[in-house]
C-alpha positions as CSV (number, residue, x, y, z in Angstrom):
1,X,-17.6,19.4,25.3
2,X,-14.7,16.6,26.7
3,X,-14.3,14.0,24.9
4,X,-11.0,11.8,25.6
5,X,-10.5,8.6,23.6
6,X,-7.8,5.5,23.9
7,X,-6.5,7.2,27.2
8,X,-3.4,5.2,28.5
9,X,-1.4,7.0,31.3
10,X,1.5,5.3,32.6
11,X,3.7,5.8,36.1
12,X,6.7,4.4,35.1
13,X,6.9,1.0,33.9
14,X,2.9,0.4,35.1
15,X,0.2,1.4,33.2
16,X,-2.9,2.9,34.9
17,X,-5.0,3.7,32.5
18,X,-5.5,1.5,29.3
19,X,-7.1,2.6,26.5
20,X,-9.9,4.8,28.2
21,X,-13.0,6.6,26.2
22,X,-15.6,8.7,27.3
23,X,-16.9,12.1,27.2
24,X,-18.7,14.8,29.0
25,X,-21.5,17.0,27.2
26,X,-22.2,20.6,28.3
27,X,-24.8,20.6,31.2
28,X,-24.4,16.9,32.6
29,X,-23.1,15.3,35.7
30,X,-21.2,12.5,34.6
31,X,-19.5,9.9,37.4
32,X,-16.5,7.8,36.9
33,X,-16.6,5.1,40.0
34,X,-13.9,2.0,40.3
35,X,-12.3,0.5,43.1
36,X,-9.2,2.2,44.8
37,X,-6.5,1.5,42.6
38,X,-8.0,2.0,39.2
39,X,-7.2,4.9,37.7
40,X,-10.2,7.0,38.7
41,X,-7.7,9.8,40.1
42,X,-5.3,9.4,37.4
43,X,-7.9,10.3,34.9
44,X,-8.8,13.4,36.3
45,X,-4.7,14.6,36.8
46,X,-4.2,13.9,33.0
47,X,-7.2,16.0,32.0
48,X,-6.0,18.9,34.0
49,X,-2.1,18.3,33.0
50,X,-1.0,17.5,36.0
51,X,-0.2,14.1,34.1
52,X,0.7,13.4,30.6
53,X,-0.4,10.7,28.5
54,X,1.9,8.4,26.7
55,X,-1.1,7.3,24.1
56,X,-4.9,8.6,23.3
57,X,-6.1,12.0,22.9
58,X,-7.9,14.7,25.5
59,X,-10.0,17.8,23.3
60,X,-12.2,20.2,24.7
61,X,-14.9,21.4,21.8
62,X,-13.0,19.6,19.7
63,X,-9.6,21.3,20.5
64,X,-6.7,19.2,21.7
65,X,-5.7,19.9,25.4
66,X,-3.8,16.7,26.4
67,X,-0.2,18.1,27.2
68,X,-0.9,21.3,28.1
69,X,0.5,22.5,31.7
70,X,-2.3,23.0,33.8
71,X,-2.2,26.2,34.2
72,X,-3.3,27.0,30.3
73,X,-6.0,23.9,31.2
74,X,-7.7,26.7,33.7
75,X,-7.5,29.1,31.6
76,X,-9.8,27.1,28.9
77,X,-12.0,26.7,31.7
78,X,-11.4,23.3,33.4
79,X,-11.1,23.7,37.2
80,X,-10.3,20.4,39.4
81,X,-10.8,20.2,43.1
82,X,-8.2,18.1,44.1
83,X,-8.5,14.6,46.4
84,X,-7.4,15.5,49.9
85,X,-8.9,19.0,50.0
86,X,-5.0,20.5,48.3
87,X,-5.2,24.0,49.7
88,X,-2.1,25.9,50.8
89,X,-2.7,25.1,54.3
90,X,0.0,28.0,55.6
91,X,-2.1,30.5,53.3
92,X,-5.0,32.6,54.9
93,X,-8.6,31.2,54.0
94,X,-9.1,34.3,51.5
95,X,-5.5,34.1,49.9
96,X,-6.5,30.3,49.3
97,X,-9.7,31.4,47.4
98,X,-7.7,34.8,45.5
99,X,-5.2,32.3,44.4
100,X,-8.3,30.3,42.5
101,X,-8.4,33.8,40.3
102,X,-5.0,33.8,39.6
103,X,-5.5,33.2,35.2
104,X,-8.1,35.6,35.1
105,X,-7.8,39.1,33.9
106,X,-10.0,40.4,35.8
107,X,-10.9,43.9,37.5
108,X,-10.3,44.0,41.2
109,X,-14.3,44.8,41.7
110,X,-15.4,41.8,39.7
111,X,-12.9,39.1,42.3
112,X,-14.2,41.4,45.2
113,X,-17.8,40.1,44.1
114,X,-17.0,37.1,43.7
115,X,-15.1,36.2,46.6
116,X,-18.7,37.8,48.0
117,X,-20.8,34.9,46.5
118,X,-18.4,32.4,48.0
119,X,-19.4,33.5,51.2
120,X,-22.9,33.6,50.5
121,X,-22.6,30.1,49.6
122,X,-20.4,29.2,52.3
123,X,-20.9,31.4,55.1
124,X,-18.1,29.6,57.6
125,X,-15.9,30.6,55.3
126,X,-16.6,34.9,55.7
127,X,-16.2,34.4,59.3
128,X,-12.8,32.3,59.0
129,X,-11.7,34.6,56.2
130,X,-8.3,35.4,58.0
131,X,-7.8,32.2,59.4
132,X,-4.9,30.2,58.2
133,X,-6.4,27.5,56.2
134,X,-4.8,24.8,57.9
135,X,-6.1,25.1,61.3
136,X,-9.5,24.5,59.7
137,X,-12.0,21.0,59.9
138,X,-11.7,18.7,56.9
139,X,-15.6,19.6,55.9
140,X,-14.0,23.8,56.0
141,X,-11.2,22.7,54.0
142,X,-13.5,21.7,51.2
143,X,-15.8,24.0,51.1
144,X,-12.4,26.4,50.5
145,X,-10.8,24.0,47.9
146,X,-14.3,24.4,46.0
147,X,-14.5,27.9,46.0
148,X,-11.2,28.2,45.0
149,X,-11.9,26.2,42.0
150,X,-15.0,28.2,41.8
151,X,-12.7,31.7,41.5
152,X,-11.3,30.6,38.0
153,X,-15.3,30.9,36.3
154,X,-14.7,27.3,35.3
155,X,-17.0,25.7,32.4
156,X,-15.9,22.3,33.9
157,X,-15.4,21.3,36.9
158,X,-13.5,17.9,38.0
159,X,-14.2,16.5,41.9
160,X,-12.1,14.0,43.1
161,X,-13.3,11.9,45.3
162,X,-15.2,15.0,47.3
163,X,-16.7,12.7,50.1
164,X,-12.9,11.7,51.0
165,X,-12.3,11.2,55.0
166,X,-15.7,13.4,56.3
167,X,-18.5,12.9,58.2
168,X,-21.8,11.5,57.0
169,X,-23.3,14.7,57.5
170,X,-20.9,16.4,55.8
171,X,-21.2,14.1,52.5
172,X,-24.7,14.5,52.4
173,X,-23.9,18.3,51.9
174,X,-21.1,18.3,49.8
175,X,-23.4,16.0,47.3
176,X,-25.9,19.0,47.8
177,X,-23.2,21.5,46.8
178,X,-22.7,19.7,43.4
179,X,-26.0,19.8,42.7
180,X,-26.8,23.1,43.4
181,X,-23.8,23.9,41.2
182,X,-25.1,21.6,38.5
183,X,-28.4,23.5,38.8
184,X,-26.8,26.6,38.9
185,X,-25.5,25.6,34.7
186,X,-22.3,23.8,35.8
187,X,-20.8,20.9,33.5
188,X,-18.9,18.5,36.7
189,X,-16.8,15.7,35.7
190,X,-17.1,13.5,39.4
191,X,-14.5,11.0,40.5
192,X,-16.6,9.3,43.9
193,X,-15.8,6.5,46.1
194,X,-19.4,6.7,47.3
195,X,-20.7,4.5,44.6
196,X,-24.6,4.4,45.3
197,X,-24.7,8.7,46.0
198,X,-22.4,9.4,43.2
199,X,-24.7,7.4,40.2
200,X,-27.9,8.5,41.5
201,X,-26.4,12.0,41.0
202,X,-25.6,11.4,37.5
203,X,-26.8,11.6,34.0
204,X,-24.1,9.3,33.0
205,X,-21.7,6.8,34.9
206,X,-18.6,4.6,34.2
207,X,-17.3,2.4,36.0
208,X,-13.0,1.4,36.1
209,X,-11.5,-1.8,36.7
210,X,-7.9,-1.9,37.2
211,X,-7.5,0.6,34.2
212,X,-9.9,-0.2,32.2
213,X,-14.1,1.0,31.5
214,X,-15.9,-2.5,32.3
215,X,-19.8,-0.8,32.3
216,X,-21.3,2.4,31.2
217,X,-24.3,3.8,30.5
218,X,-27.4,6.4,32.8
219,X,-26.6,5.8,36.4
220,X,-29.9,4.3,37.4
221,X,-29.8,1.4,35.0
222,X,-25.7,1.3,36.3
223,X,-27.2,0.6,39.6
224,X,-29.7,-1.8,38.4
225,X,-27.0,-3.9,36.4
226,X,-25.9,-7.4,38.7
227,X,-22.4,-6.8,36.9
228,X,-21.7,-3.4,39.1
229,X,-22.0,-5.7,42.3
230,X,-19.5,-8.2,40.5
231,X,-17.1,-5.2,39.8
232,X,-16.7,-4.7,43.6
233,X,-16.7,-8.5,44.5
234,X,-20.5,-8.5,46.1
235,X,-19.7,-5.5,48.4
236,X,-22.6,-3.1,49.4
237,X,-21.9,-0.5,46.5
238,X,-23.9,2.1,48.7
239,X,-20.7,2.0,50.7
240,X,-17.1,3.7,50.2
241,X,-14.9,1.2,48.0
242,X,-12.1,1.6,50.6
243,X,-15.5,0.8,53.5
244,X,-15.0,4.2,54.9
245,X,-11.1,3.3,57.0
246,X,-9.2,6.2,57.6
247,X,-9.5,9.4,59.3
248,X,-12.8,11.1,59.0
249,X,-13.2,14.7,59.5
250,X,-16.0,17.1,60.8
């Protein structure tokens, strides 16, 4: 489905991502964990062409997509739910999750429906509908920047680093979200600071260092491997990289 092969992505004069390969096959949950720092997040930005690449190539089905503006990336089907929750916080809740259907040519009845199973599957959101997305909790927030990813019909879908700044509680069910999606026939590409949650989620893992893939292979036997501990310089890996500072919300 994705393949991307000899990825480098620079920011200026530094390089963050050096000569990357992987891919993602329809139906799997496949992880890419690393330090803070390594390029995780930068990965994810090129794939949706929010980045360019200087070197290395990005198809989906075998179709070049690296350099395309992101907006034509949607449109093939690759939907990415941003780090930080990246709504338009002075936007209503339901503008927010209209403006995820914005490439598709779609009959009003057909959004209308769908905007109806995003409140089935997250019914806070139906009774904050009108609210202005910004006054809502970091766990609300979300929930709404995945459904508005979920408005485009995506074949792919890229989390970054979903478990970012909430509550324990709150991870637990945002890890259940992406596997009821998974269940439900979605392909997710998953950028995750939470290293021990995000590889027993997975059918396949890699793991970054400073740019570069270090260890692949099923998440199990990643978490089984003495050399993921060395990655992270013998911290608990079933721990956030960052060890959870900053603000968490509810």
């Amino acid at each position: 489905m994705l393949a991307v092969r000899n990825l480098r992505v620079r920011y200026g004069q530094v390089e963050a991502v050096k000569g990357v390969d992987f891919e993602v096959n329809s139906g799997e949950i496949v992880v890419i964990v690393g330090s803070n720092g390594a390029g995780k997040s930068t990965i994810l930005k090129t794939i949706s062409g929010l980045l360019k690449p200087t070197e290395g190539t990005i198809t989906l089905d075998g179709k070049p997509i690296h350099g395309l503006e992101p907006s034509a990336v949607v449109k093939l089907g690759i939907s990415q739910v941003a780090e930080g929750r990246r709504i338009f916080p002075q936007q209503s809740v339901v503008d927010n999750m209209l403006l995820g259907a914005y490439t598709r040519q779609r009959r009003r009845a057909e959004i209308s429906n769908d905007l109806e199973h995003m409140f089935e599957r997250f019914p806070i959101l139906r009774v904050k509908q009108n609210h202005v997305a910004g006054t809502l909790s970091g766990g609300e927030q979300q929930m709404l920047a995945i459904s508005q990813a979920l408005m485009s019909h995506p074949r792919l879908i890229l989390f970054d680093e979903p478990s970012l700044g909430l509550a324990p509680l709150l991870v637990e069910e945002m890890f259940r979200v992406i596997r009821d999606l998974h269940a439900q026939g979605a392909t997710i590409l998953l950028v995750e600071q939470m290293v021990t949650k995000a590889l027993e989620l997975c059918h396949r893992g890699y793991v970054l260092e400073t740019g570069r893939i270090v260890l692949s292979g099923p998440g199990k036997e990643l978490l089984a491997d003495p050399r993921l501990q060395e990655v992270y310089l013998g911290r608990d890996a079933s721990v956030p990289v960052n060890g959870g500072s900053g603000k968490v919300d509810a």
